[in-house]
C-alpha positions in Angstrom: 3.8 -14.8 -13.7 0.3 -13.7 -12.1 2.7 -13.5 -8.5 4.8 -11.5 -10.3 2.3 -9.2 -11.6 0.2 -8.7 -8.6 3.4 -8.3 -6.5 4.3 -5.4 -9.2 0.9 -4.1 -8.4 1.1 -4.5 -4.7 3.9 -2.5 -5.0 2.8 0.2 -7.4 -0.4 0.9 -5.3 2.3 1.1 -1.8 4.6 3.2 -3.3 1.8 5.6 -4.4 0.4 5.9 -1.2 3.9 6.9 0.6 4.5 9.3 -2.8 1.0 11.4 -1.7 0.5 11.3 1.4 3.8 10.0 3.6 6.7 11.1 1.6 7.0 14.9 3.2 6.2 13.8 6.7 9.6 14.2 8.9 8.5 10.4 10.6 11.6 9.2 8.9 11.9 6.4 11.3 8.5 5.3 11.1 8.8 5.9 6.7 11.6 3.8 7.2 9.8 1.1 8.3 6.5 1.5 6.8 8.8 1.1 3.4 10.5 -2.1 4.6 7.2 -3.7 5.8 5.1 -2.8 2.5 8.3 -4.1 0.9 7.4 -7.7 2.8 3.5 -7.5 2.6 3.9 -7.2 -1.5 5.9 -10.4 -1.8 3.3 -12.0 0.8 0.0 -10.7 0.4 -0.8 -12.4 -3.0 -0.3 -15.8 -1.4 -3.1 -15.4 0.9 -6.7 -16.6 0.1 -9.5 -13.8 0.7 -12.9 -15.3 1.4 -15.1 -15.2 -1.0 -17.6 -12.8 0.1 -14.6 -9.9 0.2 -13.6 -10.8 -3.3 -13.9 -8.2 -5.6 -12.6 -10.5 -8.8 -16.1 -10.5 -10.3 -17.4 -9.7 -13.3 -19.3 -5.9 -13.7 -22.3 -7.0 -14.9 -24.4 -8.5 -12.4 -26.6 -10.3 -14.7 -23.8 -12.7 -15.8 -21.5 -14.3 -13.1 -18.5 -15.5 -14.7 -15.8 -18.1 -13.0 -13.1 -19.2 -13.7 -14.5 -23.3 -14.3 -12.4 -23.9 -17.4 -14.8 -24.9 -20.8 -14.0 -27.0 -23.4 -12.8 -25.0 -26.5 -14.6 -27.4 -28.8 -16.6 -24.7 -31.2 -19.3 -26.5 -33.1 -20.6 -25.9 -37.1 -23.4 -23.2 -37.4 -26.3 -26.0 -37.8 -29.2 -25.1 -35.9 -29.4 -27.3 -32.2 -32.2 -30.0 -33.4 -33.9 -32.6 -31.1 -31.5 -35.3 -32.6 -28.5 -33.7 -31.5 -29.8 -33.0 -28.1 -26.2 -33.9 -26.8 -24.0 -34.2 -28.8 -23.3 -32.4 -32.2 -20.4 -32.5 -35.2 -17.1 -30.9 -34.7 -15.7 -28.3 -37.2 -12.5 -29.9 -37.5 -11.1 -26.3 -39.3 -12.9 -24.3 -37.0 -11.5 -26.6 -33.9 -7.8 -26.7 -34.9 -8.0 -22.7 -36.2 -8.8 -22.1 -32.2 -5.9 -24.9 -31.0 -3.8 -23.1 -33.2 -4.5 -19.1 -31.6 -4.2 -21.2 -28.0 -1.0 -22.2 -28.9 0.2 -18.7 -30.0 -1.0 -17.3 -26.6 0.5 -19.8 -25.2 3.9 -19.5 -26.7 3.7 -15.2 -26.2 3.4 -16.0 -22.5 6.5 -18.7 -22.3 8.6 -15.8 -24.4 7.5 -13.6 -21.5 8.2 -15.8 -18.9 11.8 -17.0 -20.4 12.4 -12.9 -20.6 11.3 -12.3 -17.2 14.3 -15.0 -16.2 16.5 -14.0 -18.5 16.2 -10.4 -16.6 16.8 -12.1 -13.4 19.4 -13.7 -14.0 21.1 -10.7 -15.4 21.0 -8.4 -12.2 21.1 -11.0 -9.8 25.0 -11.3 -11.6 25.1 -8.0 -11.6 24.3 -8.1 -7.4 26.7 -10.7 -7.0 29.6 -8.4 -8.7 28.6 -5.1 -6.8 29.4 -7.3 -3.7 32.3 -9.0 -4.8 33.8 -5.6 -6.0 32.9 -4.1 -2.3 34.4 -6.9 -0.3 37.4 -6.8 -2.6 37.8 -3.0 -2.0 37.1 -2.9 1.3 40.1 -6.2 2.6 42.6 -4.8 -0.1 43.1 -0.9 0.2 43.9 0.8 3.3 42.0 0.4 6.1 41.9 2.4 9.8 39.7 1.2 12.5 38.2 3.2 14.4 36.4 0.6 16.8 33.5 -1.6 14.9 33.7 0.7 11.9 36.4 0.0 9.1 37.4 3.1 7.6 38.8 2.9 4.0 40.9 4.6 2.1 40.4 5.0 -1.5 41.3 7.3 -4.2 40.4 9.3 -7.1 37.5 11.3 -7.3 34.6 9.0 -6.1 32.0 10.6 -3.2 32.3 8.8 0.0 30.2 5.8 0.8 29.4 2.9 3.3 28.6 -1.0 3.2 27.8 -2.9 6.1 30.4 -1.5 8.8 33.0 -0.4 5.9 33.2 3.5 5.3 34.9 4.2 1.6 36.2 7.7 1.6 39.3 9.6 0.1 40.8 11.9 3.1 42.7 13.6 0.9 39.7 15.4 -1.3 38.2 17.3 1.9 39.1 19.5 4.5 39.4 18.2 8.5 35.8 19.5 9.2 34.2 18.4 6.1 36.1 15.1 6.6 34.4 14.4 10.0 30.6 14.9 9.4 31.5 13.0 6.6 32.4 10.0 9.2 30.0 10.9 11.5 27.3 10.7 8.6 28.1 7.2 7.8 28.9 5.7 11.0 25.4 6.7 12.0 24.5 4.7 9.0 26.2 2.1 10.0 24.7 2.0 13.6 21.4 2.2 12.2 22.3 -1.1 9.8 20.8 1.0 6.4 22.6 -1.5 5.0 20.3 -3.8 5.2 17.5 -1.8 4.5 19.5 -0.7 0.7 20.4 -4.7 0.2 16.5 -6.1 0.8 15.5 -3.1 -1.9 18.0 -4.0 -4.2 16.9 -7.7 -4.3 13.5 -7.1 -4.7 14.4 -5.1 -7.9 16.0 -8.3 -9.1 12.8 -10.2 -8.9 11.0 -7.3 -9.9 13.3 -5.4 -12.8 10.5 -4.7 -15.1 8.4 -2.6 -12.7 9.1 1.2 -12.7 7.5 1.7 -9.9 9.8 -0.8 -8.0 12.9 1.2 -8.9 11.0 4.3 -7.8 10.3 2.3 -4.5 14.6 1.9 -4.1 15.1 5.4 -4.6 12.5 6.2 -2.4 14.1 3.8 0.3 17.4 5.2 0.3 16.0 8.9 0.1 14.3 8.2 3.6 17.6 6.9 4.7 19.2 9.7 3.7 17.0 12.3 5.8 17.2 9.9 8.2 20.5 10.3 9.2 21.1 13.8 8.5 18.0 14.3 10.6 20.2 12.4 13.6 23.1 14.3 12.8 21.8 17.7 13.0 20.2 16.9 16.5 23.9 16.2 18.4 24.9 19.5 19.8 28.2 19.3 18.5 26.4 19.8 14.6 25.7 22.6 13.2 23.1 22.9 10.6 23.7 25.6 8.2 28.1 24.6 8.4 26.5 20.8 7.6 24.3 21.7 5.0 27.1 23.8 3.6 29.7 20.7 3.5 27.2 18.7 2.0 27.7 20.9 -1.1 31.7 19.8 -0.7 31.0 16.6 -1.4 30.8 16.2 -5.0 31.8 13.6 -7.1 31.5 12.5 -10.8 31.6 8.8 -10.5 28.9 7.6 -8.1 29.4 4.7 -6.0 27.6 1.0 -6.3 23.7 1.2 -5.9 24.5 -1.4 -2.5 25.5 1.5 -0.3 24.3 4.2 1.3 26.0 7.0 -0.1 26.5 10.8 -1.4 23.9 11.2 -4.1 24.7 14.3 -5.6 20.8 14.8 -7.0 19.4 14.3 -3.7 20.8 16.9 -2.0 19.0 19.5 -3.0 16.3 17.5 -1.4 17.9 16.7 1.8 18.9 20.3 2.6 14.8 21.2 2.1 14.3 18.2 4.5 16.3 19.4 7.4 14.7 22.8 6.8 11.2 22.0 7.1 9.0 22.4 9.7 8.5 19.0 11.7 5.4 17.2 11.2 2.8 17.1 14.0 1.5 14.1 15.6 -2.1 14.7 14.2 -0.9 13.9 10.9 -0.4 10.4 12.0 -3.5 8.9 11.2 -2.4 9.2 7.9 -0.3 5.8 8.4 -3.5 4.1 9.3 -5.2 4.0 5.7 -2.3 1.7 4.5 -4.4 -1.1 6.0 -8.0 -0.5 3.9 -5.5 -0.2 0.9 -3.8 -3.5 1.2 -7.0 -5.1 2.3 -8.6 -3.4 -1.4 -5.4 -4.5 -3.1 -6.1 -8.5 -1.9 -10.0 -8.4 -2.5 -8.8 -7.1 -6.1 -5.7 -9.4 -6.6 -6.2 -12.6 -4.6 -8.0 -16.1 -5.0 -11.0 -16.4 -3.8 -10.8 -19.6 -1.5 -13.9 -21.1 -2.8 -12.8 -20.1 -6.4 -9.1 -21.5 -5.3 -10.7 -24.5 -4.8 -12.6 -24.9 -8.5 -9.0 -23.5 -9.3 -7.5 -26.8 -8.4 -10.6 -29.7 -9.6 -9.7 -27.8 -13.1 -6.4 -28.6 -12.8 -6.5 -32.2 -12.2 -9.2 -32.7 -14.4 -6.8 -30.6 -16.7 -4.1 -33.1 -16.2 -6.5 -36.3 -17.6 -8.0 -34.4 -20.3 -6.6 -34.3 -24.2 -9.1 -31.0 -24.9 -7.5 -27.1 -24.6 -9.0 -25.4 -21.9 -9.8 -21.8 -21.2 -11.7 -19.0 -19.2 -13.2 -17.5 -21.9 -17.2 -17.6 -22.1 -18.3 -19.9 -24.8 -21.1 -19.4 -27.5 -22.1 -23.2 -27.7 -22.3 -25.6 -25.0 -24.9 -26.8 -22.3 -27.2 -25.1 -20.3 -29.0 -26.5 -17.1 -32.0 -24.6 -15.7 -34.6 -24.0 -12.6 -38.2 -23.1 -12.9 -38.8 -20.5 -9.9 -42.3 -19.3 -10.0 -42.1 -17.0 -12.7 -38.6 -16.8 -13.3 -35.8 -19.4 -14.9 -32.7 -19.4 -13.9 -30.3 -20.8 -16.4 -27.0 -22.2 -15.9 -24.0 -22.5 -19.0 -21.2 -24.6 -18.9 -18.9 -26.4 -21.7 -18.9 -29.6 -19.6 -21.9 -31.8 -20.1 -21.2 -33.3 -16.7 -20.9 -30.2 -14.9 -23.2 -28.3 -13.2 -21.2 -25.5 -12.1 -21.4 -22.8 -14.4 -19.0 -20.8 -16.0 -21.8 -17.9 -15.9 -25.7 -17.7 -15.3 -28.9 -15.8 -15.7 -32.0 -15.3 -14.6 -35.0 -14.6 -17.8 -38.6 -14.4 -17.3 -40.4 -17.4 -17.3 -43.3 -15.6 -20.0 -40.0 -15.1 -22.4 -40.7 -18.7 -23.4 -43.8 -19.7 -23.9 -42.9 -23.0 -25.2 -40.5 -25.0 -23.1 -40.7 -29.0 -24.2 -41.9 -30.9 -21.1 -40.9 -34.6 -21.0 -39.5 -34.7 -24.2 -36.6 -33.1 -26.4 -37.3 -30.0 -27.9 -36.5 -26.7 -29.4 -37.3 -23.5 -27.8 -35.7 -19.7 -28.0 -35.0 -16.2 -26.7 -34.5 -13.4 -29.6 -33.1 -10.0 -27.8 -31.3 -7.5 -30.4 -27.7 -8.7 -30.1 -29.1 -12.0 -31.0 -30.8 -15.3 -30.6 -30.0 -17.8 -28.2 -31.1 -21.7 -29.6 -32.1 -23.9 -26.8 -32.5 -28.1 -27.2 -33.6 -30.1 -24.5 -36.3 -31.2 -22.2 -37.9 -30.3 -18.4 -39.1 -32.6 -16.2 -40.7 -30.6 -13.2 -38.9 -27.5 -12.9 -35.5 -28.9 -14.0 -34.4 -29.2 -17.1 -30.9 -29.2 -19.5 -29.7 -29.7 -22.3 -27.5 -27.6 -25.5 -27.1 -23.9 -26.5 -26.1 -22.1 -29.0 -25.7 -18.5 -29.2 -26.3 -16.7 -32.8 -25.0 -13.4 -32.8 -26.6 -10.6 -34.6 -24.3 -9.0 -36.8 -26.0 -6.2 -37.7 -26.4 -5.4 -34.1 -22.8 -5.7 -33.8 -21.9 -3.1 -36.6 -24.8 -0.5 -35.2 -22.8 -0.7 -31.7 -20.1 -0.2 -33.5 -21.8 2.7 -35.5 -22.4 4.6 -32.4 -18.0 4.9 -31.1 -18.8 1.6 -28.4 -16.2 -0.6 -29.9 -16.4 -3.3 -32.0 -17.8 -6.4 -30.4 -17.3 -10.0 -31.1 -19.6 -12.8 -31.1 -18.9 -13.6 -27.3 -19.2 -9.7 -26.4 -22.5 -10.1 -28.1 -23.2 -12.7 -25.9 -22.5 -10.7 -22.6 -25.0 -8.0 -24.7 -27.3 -10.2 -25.1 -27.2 -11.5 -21.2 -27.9 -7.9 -20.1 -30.3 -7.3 -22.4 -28.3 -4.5 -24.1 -30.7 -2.8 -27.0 -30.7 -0.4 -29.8 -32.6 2.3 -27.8 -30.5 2.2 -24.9 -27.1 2.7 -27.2 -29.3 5.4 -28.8 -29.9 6.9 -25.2 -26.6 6.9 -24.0 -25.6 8.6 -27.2 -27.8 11.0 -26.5 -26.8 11.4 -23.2 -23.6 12.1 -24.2 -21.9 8.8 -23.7 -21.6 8.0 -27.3 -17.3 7.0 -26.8 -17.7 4.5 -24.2 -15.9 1.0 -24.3 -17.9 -2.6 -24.4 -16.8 -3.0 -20.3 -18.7 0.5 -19.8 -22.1 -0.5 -22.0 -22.0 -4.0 -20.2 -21.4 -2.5 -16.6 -24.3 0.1 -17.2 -26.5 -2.0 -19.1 -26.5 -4.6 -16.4 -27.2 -2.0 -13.6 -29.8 -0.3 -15.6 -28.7 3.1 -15.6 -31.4 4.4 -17.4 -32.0 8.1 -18.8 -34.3 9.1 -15.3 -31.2 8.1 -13.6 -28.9 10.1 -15.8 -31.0 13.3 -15.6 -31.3 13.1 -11.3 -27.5 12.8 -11.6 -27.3 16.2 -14.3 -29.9 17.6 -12.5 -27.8 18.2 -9.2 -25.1 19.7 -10.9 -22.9 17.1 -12.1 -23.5 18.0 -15.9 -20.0 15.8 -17.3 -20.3 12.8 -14.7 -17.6 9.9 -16.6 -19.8 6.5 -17.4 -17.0 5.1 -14.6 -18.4 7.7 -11.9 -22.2 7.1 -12.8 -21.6 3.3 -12.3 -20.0 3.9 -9.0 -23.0 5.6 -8.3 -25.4 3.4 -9.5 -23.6 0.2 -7.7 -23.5 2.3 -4.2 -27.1 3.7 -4.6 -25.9 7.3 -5.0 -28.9 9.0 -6.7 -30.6 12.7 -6.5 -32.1 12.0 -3.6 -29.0 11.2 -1.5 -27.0 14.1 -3.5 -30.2 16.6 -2.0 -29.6 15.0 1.1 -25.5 15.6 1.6 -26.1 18.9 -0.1 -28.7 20.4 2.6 -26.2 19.6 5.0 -23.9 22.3 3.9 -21.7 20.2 1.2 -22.6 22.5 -1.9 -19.5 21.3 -3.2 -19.0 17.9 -2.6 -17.5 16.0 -5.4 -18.0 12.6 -7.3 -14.9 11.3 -5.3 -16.2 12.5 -2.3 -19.8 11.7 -2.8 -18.7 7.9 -3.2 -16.7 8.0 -0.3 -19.8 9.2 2.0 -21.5 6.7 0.7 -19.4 3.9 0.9 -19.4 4.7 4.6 -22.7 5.2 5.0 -23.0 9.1 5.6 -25.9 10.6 5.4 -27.7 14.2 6.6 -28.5 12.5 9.9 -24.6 12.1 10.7 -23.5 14.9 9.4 -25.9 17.1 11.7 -24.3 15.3 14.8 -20.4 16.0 13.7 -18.7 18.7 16.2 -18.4 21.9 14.8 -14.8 22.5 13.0 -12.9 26.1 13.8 -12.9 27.5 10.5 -14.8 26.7 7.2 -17.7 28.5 9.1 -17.8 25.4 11.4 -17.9 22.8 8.4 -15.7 19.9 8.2 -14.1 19.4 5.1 -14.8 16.3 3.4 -12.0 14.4 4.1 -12.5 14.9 7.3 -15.7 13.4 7.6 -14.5 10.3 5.8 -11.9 9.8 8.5 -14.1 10.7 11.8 -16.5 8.3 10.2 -13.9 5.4 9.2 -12.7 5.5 12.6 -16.0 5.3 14.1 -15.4 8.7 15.7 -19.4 9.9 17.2 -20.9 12.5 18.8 -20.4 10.2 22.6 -16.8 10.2 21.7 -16.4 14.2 21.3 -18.8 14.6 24.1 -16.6 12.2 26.4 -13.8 14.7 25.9 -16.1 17.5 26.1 -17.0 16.4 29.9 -13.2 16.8 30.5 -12.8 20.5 29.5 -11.4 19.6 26.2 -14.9 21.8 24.3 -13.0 23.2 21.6 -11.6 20.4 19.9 -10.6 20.0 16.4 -11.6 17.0 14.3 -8.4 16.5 13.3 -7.4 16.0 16.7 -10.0 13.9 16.8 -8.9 11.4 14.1 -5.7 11.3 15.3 -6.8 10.2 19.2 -9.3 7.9 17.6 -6.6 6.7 15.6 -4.2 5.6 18.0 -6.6 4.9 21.2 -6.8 7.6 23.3 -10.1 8.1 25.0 -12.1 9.8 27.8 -10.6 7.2 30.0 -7.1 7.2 29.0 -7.1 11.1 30.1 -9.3 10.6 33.4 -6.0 8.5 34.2 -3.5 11.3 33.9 -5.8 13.9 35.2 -6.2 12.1 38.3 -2.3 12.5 38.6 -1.9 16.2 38.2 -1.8 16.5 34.5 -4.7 18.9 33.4 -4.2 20.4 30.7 -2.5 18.3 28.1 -2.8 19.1 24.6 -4.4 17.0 22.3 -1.7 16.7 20.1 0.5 15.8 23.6 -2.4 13.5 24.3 -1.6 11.4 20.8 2.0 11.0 21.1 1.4 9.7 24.8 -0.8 6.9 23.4 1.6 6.3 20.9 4.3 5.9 22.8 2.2 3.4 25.3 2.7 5.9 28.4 0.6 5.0 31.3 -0.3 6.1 34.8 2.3 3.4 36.0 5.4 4.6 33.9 5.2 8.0 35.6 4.5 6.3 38.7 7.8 4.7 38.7 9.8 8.1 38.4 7.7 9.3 41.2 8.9 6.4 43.1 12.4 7.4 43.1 12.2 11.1 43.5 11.3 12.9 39.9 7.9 14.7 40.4 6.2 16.7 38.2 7.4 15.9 35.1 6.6 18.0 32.2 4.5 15.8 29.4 7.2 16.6 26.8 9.8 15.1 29.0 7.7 11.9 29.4 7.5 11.4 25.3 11.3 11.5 25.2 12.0 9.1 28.5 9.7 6.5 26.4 10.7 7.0 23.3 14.1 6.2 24.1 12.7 3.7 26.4 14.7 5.4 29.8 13.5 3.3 32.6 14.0 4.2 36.2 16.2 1.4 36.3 18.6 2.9 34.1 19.0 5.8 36.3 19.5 4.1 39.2 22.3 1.8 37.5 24.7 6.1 37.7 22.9 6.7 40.8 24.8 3.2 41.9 28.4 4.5 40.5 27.9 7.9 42.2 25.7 10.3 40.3 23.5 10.9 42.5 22.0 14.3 41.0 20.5 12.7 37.5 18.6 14.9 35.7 15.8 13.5 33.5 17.7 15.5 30.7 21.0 13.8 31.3 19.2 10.6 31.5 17.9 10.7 28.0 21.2 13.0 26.8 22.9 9.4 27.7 20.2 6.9 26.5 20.3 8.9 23.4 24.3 8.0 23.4 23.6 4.3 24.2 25.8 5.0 27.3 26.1 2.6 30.2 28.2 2.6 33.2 30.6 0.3 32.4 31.4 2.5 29.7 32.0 5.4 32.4 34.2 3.0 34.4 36.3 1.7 31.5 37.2 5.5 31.9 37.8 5.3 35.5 39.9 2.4 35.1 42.8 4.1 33.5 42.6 6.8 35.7 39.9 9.1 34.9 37.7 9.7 37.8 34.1 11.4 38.3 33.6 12.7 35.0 31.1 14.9 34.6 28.0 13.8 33.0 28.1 16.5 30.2 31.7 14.7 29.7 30.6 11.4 29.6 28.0 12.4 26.4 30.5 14.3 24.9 33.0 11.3 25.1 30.7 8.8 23.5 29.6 11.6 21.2 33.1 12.5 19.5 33.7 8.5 19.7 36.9 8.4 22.5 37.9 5.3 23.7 40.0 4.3 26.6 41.9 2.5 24.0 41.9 6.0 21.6 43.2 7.7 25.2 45.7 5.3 25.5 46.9 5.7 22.0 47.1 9.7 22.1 49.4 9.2 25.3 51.7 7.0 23.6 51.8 9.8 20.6 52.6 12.3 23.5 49.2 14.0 24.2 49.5 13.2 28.0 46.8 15.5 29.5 44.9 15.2 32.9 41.5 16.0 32.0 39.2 14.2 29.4 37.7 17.1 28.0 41.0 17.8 26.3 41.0 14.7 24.3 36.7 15.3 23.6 38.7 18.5 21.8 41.6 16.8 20.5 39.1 14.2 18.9 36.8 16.9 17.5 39.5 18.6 15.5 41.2 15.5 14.3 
C-alpha cells in the first residue's frame, strides 16, 4: 500500500506540473510523450533507493532524529526508575494489552483498506476486459470495408465515430460525404500514430490506481493531447481546410459516447480543440520549461523513497520482526533505554526500546552542566526537568560512556497551557518531542504574541527546534513581510534567509520579491554579487524578473556565457533566450560552427531548435555535397525533423527526378513516400508522375489496387490526378 500511495503521489505532483506549465504549449508530440514517460517513471521511481544524504524523509526538528528502528511497545507502570530496576522493570499487563489491542485495530483498518483497494481492482480490470471483448466483437461481426491496413466499420444508431487499434467504428449514414472523410482521415491518422496504445497504457494505470483523482485527470489529460494531436496533423495537409474542419467537427454529435479504450469524438472537448488549432504556436524558448520535470521527480524520490542506509535497518527489523513474539512500531516511546557520550561539555544521548541496541530510534545532544550529578561506576538516579516535563534517568558511566533506563514524565499542566494558547492538544509522546527541543512557556507566549497563536504541534516543534526566536521574527517583519505563514519563516530559518540577505536581494532592485521567490534565490545560492553580473533584460527597466533569475542560475547560465555570445554579435540578447540555449546546449562554439559556413545571422530562437534537433556542421555538409546550397535555417529544422537524409533524395534522383526540391523532399517524407511506392504506380501503367502527384496520391490514400478497382467499376481514365479527385470526393 505505501507503492501505491507514493505512485498516486508521483502522479499527482506530474500531472500538476503538465496542468501549469505544459498543458497550453502546442508541443503536442513532445506532451505526448512527456505524459507517457511520467506515466512509467511513477510506477518506477518509488522502487529506487535514494542515498541517504539526498533523503528528505527526516524528521523537522533537528534536535531529535527519528528512524524508523522499530521499539518494543512494552509500556511500563508509572513507578519511578530506581537503582534496583536498572534493567529491567514490571509490566502493566492492562496498560500492555490496552496498547496490543489499538495495534490490532490499526492493523485491521489497514487490511480493510488494502482488501478495498483489490476489491476496486478487480472491478475495473473486469470492466477492461469487457470494453475489449465488446470492441473485438463489434469490430469481426458488423460490416467491415478495408481500406488497406485500416478496417472500416459500419455501425448504427446514433453513436459518434471512434477508433481501436486499426478498426475505425463510424455510421456513414449520419454525415454528409465531406464530413464523412475528415472524419476517416481523423482517425486513420490516429491509427498511424498507434494512440491506441497510448489510451490502453492510461486506462490500466487507472486500474491499479482507481482511487486517485488525479490519475483520472491524468487519462483525460492523455487523450486531450491526442486529440490536438491529430487535428493539429490534419489541419497541416493542404487538402484541409481549417475553418470547413473545425466546422464539421461541430457535426459530429452524438448522445451515447463510445468505450473509454478508444480514441474518439468527445463532444466536451471540442470546444477545447477548436481553441487549440486556433492558437498561436508556441516558440521554442518556451522549451526549457520541459527541463524542470527532472528537479521535480528528483524532489518527489528524496521525499518518497527509502533511504538505502535506512532500507537496510528496514530489513534487520524485519527479520528480527519475524523471531520476535512483541508488537512493533515506529512510534517514539516514553520509557525505554538510553545510551550516552560524554563530549567535553556536551552529552549526547541515544534512546532506544531494545536493550541490545545501540541504534537509536532518536537522539540529543544536552549540556553536560544540566546534570550535575551523573553516577560514576555505580547505578544511579539522575534527571533533567524542562517545562513539558521530567525525564528520569537510571544507570551508570564508566569514562564517558554510560546507559541504562528512561522514563519520560510528562507535564500535564504544560500540556493543557499549550493547549490554552490554539497549538493543539499534545500527548505524552508530543510532550516528549517538546521536551527534546526545549519548547517553554515563554516561547508559546512569544509566538502568541507574535501572532502565531493557531499553529499545529509540527509547526511549534519545527520552529522550536530551529530557534526562531522573536529578533528573528521582527528582521523578517521588519523588511516588509508583516503576515509571513509559521511554514514560510521556517523555510527561512532552515535556508538562512534573514534581514540581512532580504536587504541584500532588495538593493539589487528586487523591491518586490516574494517569500516564494526569496526561498528560491536562496536555495540557489543568489545573492547581490550575482545579481549585479546578470545581462540586462529589454524591458522591466532592464530587470529580470524573478523567475528568470532562478532559471539562468539553475542552468548555470554566467556572465562568460552571455559574453561568449556577445563576442559573436548576438549583444542584445534576451535571458529567455538565454535559458532556452543553456537549456538544450547551444553555445559560443556550436554557433562559431555555423558561422564559419555562411550562416550569420541566426536567430536565437532558430539557434535552439537547431540544437534540438541535433543539426551539425556535417548534416548541411552532406546537402552541399550533392548540389543544395544555401539552405535557409528553417528549411534545415524541417529536413531533420523529419529525418530527410541526402540519401533519400538520391533514392528519386535514381528513378528519374532529377530536379528535387528540398520542399518536395520533406512534402514526401512527410507522406512516408518511397519509390517503390511511385513504381507500384508505374507498374500498371502510370508513368512520370509528377511529384506534386505522387503527395497528393498518398495523401487522398490511392492505391494501385484502389486504381485497379475504380477501372473495373468503369472509371477508366489516363491520368492519376483524376482518381486523386475521384478519391477526394468519395
Amino acid at each position: 500500500m505505501p507503492y501505491i500511495v507514493n505512485v498516486g503521489l508521483i502522479l499527482t505532483a506530474c500531472i500538476s506540473f503538465y496542468k501549469l506549465l505544459l498543458e497550453k504549449e502546442t508541443f503536442y508530440r513532445l506532451n505526448r510523450y512527456v505524459l507517457l514517460l511520467c506515466l512509467l517513471i511513477a510506477f518506477t521511481l518509488p522502487l529506487i533507493p535514494v542515498p541517504q544524504q539526498l533523503s528528505l524523509r527526516k524528521t523537522e526538528t533537528p534536535a531529535v532524529h527519528i528512524t524508523n528502528q522499530p521499539v518494543v511497545a512494552n509500556v511500563t507502570n508509572d513507578k519511578s526508575i530506581s537503582a534496583n530496576n536498572a534493567v529491567t522493570s514490571p509490566i502493566n499487563n492492562q496498560t500492555s494489552i490496552a496498547a496490543s489491542n489499538n495495534t490490532f485495530s490499526w492493523q485491521r483498518l489497514l487490511l480493510w483498506a488494502t482488501w478495498l483497494y483489490w476489491f476496486g481492482v478487480i472491478i475495473f480490470a473486469f470492466n477492461f476486459i469487457i470494453q475489449g471483448v465488446v470492441l473485438l466483437y463489434r469490430a469481426y461481426t458488423l460490416p467491415v470495408i478495408t481500406d488497406g491496413k485500416f478496417r472500416i466499420v459500419e455501425m448504427t444508431g446514433d453513436k459518434a465515430p471512434c477508433s481501436f487499434a486499426n478498426n475505425i467504428f463510424i455510421n456513414p449514414e449520419k454525415y454528409d460525404w465531406d464530413t464523412y472523410n475528415q472524419i476517416l482521415m481523423h482517425e486513420k491518422i490516429h491509427i498511424e500514430q498507434k494512440h491506441t496504445l497510448d489510451i490502453l497504457f492510461a486506462e490500466l494505470v487507472l486500474i491499479l490506481q482507481w482511487f486517485n483523482p488525479f490519475a483520472w485527470l491524468y487519462r483525460k489529460e492523455v487523450e486531450n493531447n491526442l486529440e490536438f494531436l491529430t487535428d493539429d496533423r490534419l489541419v497541416q495537409q493542404e487538402q484541409v481546410e481549417k475553418k470547413s474542419y473545425q466546422l464539421n467537427l461541430l457535426k459530429v454529435s452524438a448522445p451515447h459516447f463510445p468505450l473509454s479504450l478508444t480514441t474518439n469524438y468527445n463532444q466536451s472537448l471540442l470546444k477545447k480543440r477548436i481553441v487549440m488549432m486556433n492558437t498561436k504556436r508556441s516558440s521554442v524558448h518556451t522549451a526549457w520549461k520541459y527541463f524542470f520535470l527532472v528537479p521535480l521527480l528528483v524532489v518527489a524520490a528524496s521525499l518518497l523513497n527509502e533511504p538505502v542506509a535506512k532500507a537496510q535497518t528496514a530489513n534487520v527489523a524485519d527479520n528480527r520482526n519475524s523471531t520476535s513474539n512483541h508488537e512493533h512500531n515506529n512510534d517514539i516511546r516514553t520509557e525505554g533505554y538510553w545510551f550516552a557520550t560524554i563530549k567535553t561539555d556536551k552529552i549526547s544521548f541515544h534512546f532506544t526500546n531494545d536493550e541490545n541496541d545501540h541504534e537509536s530510534y532518536n537522539s540529543s545532544e544536552f549540556a553536560l552542566s544540566d546534570f550535575p550529578n551523573l553516577p560514576k561506576g555505580t547505578n544511579g538516579d539522575f534527571k533533567l526537568i524542562r517545562d513539558a516535563g521530567t525525564m528520569q534517568f537510571n544507570g551508570k558511566f564508566d569514562g564517558n560512556q554510560g546507559m541504562g533506563r528512561y522514563k519520560f514524565v510528562a507535564d500535564k499542566s504544560f500540556g493543557d497551557f499549550i493547549s490554552a494558547q490554539g497549538m493543539g492538544k499534545p500527548d505524552d509522546e508530543d510532550l516528549m518531542t517538546f521536551f527534546f527541543v526545549n519548547v517553554t512557556r515563554d516561547y508559546a507566549q512569544m509566538l502568541k504574541a507574535e501572532g502565531y497563536g493557531n499553529i499545529d504541534k509540527d509547526n511549534l516543534i519545527a520552529m522550536a527546534a530551529l530557534k526562531i526566536d522573536k529578533p528573528f521574527i521582527a528582521s523578517i517583519k521588519e523588511n516588509g513581510y508583516k503576515d509571513i505563514s509559521p511554514d514560510q519563516l521556517i523555510s527561512f530559518k532552515a535556508l538562512g534567509i534573514d534581514g540581512n540577505y532580504i536587504k541584500e536581494i532588495k538593493s539589487a532592485g528586487y523591491t518586490n520579491i516574494s517569500t516564494d521567490e526569496l526561498v528560491s534565490f536562496k536555495a540557489q545560492g543568489i545573492d547581490k554579487a550575482y545579481l549585479a553580473k546578470l545581462p540586462k533584460a529589454k524591458d522591466n527597466g532592464g530587470k529580470m524578473s524573478a523567475d528568470n533569475v532562478v532559471s539562468l542560475k539553475a542552468l548555470n547560465v554566467d556572465e562568460n556565457f552571455a559574453n561568449g555570445f556577445k563576442a559573436l554579435g548576438y549583444s542584445d540578447i534576451d535571458p529567455d533566450d538565454l535559458v532556452s540555449m543553456k537549456a538544450v546546449g547551444v553555445t559560443p562554439d556550436y554557433v562559431k560552427q555555423f558561422q564559419a559556413l555562411g550562416y550569420k545571422d541566426i536567430s536565437p530562437d532558430d539557434l535552439v531548435s537547431m540544437k534540438a534537433q541535433s543539426i551539425t556542421p556535417e548534416f548541411i555538409k552532406q546537402y552541399e555535397a550533392v548540389g543544395y546550397k544555401n539552405i535557409p535555417v528553417d528549411k534545415l529544422i524541417s529536413l531533420k525533423a523529419l529525418n530527410v537524409e541526402p540519401s533519400y533524395i538520391s533514392s528519386f534522383k535514381n528513378n528519374g527526378y532529377t530536379n528535387i526540391s528540398l520542399d518536395d523532399a520533406v512534402s514526401m517524407k512527410s507522406q512516408n513516400i518511397t519509390p517503390d511506392f511511385i513504381k507500384s504506380f508505374g507498374d500498371i501503367g502510370y508513368k512520370n508522375i509528377s511529384l506534386d502527384d505522387v503527395v497528393a496520391l498518398k495523401a487522398v490514400g490511392v492505391t494501385p489496387d484502389w486504381i485497379k478497382d475504380m477501372k473495373s467499376k468503369g472509371f477508366n481514365y489516363n491520368q492519376v490526378d483524376k482518381y486523386i479527385t475521384l478519391k477526394s470526393i468519395q
